[in-house]
Structure formats: structure tokens, C-alpha cells
N, C-alpha and C positions, 0 to 999 in steps of 0.2 A: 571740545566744541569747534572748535579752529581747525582744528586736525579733520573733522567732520565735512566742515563746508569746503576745504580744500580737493576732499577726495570727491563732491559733488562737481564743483568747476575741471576737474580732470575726467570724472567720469563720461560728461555728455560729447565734447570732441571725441575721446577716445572710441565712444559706443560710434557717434556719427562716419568715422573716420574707416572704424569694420563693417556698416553698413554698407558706404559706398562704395567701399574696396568686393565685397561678397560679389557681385556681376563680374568684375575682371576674372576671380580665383572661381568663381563656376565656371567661365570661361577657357579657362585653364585646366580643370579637370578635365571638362567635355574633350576640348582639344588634345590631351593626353590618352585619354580613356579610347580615342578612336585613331589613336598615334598620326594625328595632323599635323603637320606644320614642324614637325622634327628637324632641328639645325644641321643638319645635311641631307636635307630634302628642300630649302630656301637660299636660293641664287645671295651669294656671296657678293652683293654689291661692292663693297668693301678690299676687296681683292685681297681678302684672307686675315684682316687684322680682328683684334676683338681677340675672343676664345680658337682658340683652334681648334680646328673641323679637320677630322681626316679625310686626305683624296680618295683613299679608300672604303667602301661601307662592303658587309655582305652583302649578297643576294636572299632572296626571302629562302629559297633552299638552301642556304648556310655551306654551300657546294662552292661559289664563288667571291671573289671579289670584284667590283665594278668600282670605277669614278661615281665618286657622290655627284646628284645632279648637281647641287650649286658651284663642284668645283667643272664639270663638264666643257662651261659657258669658256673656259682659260685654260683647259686643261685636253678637251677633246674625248673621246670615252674607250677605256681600256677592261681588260677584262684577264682575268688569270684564276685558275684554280686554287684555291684553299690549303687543299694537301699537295704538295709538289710531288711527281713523280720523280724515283730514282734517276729515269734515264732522262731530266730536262736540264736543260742548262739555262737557268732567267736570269738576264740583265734589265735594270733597268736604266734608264736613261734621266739624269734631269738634268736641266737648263730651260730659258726661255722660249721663246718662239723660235727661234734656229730650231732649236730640238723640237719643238712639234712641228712643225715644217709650214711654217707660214709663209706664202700668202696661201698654200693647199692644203692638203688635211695631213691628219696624221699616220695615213695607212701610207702619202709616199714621204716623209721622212727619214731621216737615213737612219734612224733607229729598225726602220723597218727593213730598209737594204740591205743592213748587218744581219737581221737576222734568214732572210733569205739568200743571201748571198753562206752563212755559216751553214746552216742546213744544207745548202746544194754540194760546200765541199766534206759536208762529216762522212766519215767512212765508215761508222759505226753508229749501233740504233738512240745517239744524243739526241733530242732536240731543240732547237735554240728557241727561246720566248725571248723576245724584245717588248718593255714596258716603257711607254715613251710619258714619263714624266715632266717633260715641258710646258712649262707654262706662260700666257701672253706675259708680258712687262714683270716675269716676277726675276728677282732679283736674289744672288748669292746668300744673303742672309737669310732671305724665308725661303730658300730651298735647304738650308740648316734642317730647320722642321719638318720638313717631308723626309729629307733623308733618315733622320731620327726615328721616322716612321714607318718608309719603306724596309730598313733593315729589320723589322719583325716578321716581313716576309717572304723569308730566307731564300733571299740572293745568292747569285752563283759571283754575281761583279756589278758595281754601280759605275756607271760612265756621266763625267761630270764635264760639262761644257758651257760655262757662263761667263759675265764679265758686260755684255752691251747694254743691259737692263740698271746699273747699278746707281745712273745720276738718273734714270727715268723716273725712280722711285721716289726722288723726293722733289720733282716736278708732280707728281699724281699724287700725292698723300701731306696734309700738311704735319707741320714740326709735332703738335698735338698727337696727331694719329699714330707716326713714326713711332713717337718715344712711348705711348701707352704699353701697359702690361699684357700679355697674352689673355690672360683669363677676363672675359667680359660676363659678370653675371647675366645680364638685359636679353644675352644673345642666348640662353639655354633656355631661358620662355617662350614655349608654346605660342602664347598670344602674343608675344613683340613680332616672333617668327613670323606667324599667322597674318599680322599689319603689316610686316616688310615685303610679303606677297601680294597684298594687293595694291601694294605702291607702283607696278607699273605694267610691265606687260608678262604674258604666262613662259613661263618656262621654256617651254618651245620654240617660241616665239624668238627668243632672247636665244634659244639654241641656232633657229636657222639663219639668226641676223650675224650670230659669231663666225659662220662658217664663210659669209664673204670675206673676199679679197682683201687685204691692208691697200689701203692708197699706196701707188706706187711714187707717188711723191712725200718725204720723210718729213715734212713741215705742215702738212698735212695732222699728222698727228698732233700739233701743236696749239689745233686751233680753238684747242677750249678756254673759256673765259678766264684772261689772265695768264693763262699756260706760257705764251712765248714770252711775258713781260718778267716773269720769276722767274727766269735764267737772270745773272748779273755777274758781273765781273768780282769773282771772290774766291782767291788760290787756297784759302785757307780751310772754307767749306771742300773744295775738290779734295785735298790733302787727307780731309775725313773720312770722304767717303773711301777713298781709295783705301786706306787703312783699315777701313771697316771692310772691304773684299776680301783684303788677306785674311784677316782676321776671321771671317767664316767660311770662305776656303779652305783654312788651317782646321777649321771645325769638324768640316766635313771629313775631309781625309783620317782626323785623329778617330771621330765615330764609326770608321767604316775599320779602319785597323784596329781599334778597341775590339770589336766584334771581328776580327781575322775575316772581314768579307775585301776582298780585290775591289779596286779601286784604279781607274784609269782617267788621266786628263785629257781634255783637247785645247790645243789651240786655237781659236775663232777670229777671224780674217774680217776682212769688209771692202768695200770698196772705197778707192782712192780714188781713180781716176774720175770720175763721173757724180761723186755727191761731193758739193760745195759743203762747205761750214753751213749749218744751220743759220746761228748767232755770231758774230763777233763784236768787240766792244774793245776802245782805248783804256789801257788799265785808266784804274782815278786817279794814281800818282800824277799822272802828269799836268801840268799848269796850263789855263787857258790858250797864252800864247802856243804855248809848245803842241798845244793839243790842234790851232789852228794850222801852226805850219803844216803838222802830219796832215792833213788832212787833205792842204795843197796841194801836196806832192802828191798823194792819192791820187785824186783829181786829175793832175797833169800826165800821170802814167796811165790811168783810166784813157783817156782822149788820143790815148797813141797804140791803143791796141792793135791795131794792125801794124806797128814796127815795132815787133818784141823785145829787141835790142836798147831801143830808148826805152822802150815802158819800162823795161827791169832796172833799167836807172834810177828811174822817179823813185821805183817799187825802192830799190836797194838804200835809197837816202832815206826814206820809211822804216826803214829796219834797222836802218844806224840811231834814230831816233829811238825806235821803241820795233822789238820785233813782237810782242805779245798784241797781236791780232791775226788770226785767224783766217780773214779774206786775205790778206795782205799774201799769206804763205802758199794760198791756193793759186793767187793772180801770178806769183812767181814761179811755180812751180807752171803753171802753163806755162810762160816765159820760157822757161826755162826745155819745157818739153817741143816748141817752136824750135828754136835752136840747137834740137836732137841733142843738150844734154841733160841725159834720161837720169842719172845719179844724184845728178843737183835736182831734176824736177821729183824722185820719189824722194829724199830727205824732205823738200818744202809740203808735198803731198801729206806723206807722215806728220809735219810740225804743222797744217794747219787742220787735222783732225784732232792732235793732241791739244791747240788752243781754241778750239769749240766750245764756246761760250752754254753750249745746250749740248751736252754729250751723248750723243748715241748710239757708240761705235766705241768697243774699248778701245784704251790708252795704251800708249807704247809701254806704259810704265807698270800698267795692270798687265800686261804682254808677257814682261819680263817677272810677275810676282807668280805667275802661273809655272812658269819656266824655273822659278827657284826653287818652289814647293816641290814640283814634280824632283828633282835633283834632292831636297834636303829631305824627303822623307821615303828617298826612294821606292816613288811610283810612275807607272810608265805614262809616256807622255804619246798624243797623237798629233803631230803639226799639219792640223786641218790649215792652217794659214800658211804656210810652207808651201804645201804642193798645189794651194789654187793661184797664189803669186809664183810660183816657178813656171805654171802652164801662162801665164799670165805675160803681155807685150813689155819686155824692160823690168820683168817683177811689178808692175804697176793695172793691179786689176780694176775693172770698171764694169760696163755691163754686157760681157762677155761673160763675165765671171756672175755677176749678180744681178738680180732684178732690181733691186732698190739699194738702200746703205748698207744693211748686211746680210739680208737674204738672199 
């Protein structure tokens, strides 16, 4: 009897509960049955987290492969054939926006200059396909996943150029998002799909707004709610992330030699001369007083900029104090470029982009983990930073060399 009235008190939620779920799951059907709302056909707000979506989808004649639209919006739209011809030679390219060629498109990218530049000198009937894999703000560890994916469709060489994007990622995504699992059930429904579409504007829409220009000012990009306040003084976060570059860097290269596909680095440059530190910030070790003197001196070397010679005084007792700040190393390195000497002004150039409290521009130190990999796993390296700082006044490029920080 007990047993009776128990299965009655569970029955009625239970029934209630399929009731009002039946509207969603017919909704779901409909949506399926007429193939709506498919998770790579819905702009990737998320910039790729959740379930993974490949860059690649076919074409309805099963002939090609296209950029999924949602990945389009960061990614720009690429296209290549299915079955590869004997005589082509496909690279593809990944890295961030360098690699797709931002603030322009991606047809003049230098992925595309390789591949017309190789074509003009083959002497024989090869032809080169350049797949330009770049994508806005993503970053060496979700380029892991793409390569993981690109390599099914057999590559002749992947060209690997990243490193600027790697503290941007976790200014844009918080700790939650970062650490979540790949596989997102919510994201392979029709109808969430279907509501994440009409949360904002149409596809195209969002197509022709990607295609402007990046602000040529790099703080600019900063200016989303909270963005420039979640930078903080914290070596130890830095230390993370950096070890999390090598560490899928080392990814990539081991998947690409696993599968005996060629595999080439670049080195990626920026400019010195011409972008200040975004951020800078007194470490917190230091104690009020101490933290007032610096500040002084700051001040007093500020007020004599036009006699470079004292200011770098002020500057230089600032440094005996605490060199970990950032403006500090730029105002010196002017100093120092005042007084033509150019060696002391690129070191200080160099150390106040390396204490940039908001990184946007690889690290001397990520520089050098590029430069180790290429040597311990021997693969060939291309010192894009090399020959735009040798054409560059003193090795010290600015915007001769670049439009903004590192395009």
C-alpha cells in the first residue's frame, strides 16, 4: 500500500515534467529533420570553447572543404579540395591574426605571398595551396586542436607562427571557461544552437563587421568592461602561462611528426620602438614608504624630459629601487635612444615589453622556447623577427616596420 502511494507522488511530477519538456524535443526534431541550427552553422561566440567544432565542414557537393561559418567570423574563409591532387603541394598556416593578416584580409597575408611567390618559381607542374589557418586572439593551445584536425587533410607541411595571443586568452575567457572540458553537451542541440542565433545579429552581419580594421591603437582593445582592470601584477600567473606555450607548442610539433607531416617554425617580432607598455604596476612587495619614494623619483625624471641625461638619473635610482615596471624601462630606453646609445635603449625597449603588466607581444623568454623547440626537435626555423629588426634603425623596429604592436 505504501509502496502504491509512493509510485503515485512520483508519477505526477514525473508525467508533468514530460509534458512540459515535449515542446522543447518537438522543437528539436523539427530543427533536425530540416538540418537548422547545426553547431557549425552558429557563430561561435565563445571563441571556440564548449564542444569542439571543426574549421572545416564539407560543401553540400562533398567535392570541397570550406570554413565553418561560425568559425569564419576569426578565422576569414578558406577553401580546398577533398581529394588532393598528385601534383599539389598544401600548406597550411596556423597562428593568430599575424597569420591571417590583420588589420586586411586574408588573401594578402603572407601565407598567400608564399604561396604565389612558390608557384611563380616551380619549374615543374607542382602547385602550391596556402591554407591560412589564423585565427583572431586564439592562442597556441587551441591551435593544438585544429592542428589535430588539419592533419586529416593531408598536408604536404604545417607552418606554425604564434606566441602574441597567449596572455590575451585569459584576459577574454574567464578561469571557469579556460579550465572547462572540451565536450559541451548544451552546444550539439539544435534548439540551444537555434537560441544562440537569435541572440544577436545575422551571420553576415557579424561577417562584415569582422572584416573592419583593428584599432590601430593596442588599448583600444582593452576597453571591455573590466578588461584593463584584470591585468595585475602576478609573476607567477605569467610563469603559467608561459609554460603552458611550450607545452603545446611541444604538442604540435610531436602531432605533426607522429603523422611524418613537415612542420616549420616562425619567429614573430613586434614592435619596440613606437608601442609603450600597455599596463604597468609596482610589484606589491614593496612597502608604502618605498613604494612612495619610487614614485618620486618617477616624477622628478618625468619633469626633465627634455634633459635626457638627468631624467635617466631620476629613471636609474628607480631601478635601483625596483626595476619591475614597465614604463620605467620604456622612459629609459627613450633616454637612452636621446643620447644615440642605441644598445642600452633596445635592452630597456626589450625589458619594458617583457614587464607589461597586459602582454601582447611575445616575451623574450617565449622567443627563446620557440628557438629551443625548433633546435631539440629538429625543425626548421624562419626568423621572421630577425630580418624585420636587421632592416630595422639600431635593430629597433617601430612603425616602419609595423602598423600597430605586432602587425
Amino acid at each position: 500500500m505504501a509502496s502504491s502511494k509512493l509510485k503515485k507522488r512520483l508519477f505526477f511530477p514525473i508525467a508533468a515534467l514530460f509534458i512540459g519538456s515535449l515542446p522543447f524535443l518537438g522543437l528539436e526534431l523539427v530543427l533536425r529533420a530540416f538540418n537548422i541550427a547545426a553547431p557549425e552553422t552558429v557563430i561561435d561566440r565563445s571563441f571556440g570553447f564548449g564542444q569542439y567544432q571543426p574549421l572545416f565542414v564539407l560543401t553540400k557537393d562533398q567535392t570541397q572543404f570550406r570554413t565553418s561559418q561560425n568559425k569564419s567570423l576569426y578565422f576569414g574563409t578558406q577553401r580546398f579540395t577533398r581529394k588532393k591532387r598528385n601534383t599539389e603541394f598544401r600548406m597550411f598556416f596556423l597562428g593568430g591574426s599575424t597569420v591571417r593578416g590583420r588589420p586586411f584580409t586574408v588573401d594578402t597575408a603572407f601565407a598567400k605571398w608564399v604561396e604565389l611567390e612558390l608557384n611563380a618559381r616551380s619549374r615543374n607542374d607542382t602547385a602550391y595551396q596556402s591554407i591560412n589557418c589564423g585565427g583572431l586572439s586564439y592562442a597556441s593551445y587551441r591551435l593544438a586542436r585544429i592542428n589535430q584536425e588539419i592533419l586529416q587533410y593531408d598536408p604536404n607541411l604545417v607552418v606554425l607562427a604564434t606566441g602574441h595571443n597567449e596572455f590575451l586568452e585569459d584576459r577574454s575567457f574567464t578561469a571557469s571557461k579556460t579550465n572547462q572540458s572540451d565536450e559541451s553537451p548544451a552546444s550539439s542541440w539544435r534548439s540551444v544552437n537555434w537560441i544562440r542565433s537569435l541572440a544577436g545579429d545575422d551571420l553576415e552581419s557579424f561577417k562584415a563587421n569582422s572584416e573592419k580594421p583593428l584599432p590601430a591603437n593596442v588599448t583600444a582593445r582593452l576597453d571591455a568592461e573590466s578588461g584593463y582592470a584584470s591585468y595585475q601584477w602576478n609573476p607567477a600567473w605569467r610563469q603559467n602561462v608561459v609554460a603552458q606555450y611550450r607545452e603545446s607548442v611541444t604538442k604540435i610539433i610531436n602531432q605533426c611528426q607522429t603523422k611524418n607531416i613537415p612542420i616549420l617554425l616562425v619567429c614573430l617580432g613586434s614592435n619596440l620602438r613606437d608601442c609603450p607598455p600597455v599596463k604597468s604596476e609596482l610589484p606589491l612587495t614593496l612597502s608604502n614608504v618605498t613604494r612612495q619614494k619610487w614614485l618620486s623619483l618617477f616624477d622628478q625624471a618625468t619633469r626633465h624630459h627634455d634633459t635626457p641625461a638627468v631624467a635617466l638619473q631620476f629613471f636609474q635610482q628607480c631601478a635601483a629601487i625596483t626595476n619591475e615596471h614597465a614604463l620605467l624601462h620604456y622612459r629609459m630606453a627613450r633616454c637612452f635612444e636621446q643620447l644615440e646609445q642605441m644598445q642600452a635603449a633596445r635592452k630597456h625597449y626589450l625589458l619594458a615589453k617583457d614587464h607589461d603588466i597586459c602582454p601582447l607581444r611575445l616575451t623574450e623568454q617565449m622567443d627563446q622556447i620557440i628557438r629551443e623547440l625548433a633546435n631539440r626537435f629538429n625543425v626548421p626555423l624562419v626568423d621572421g623577427r630577425g630580418t624585420l629588426e636587421r632592416a630595422s634603425a639600431q635593430q629597433i623596429p617601430g612603425y616602419k616596420m609595423y602598423i600597430d604592436h605586432v602587425h
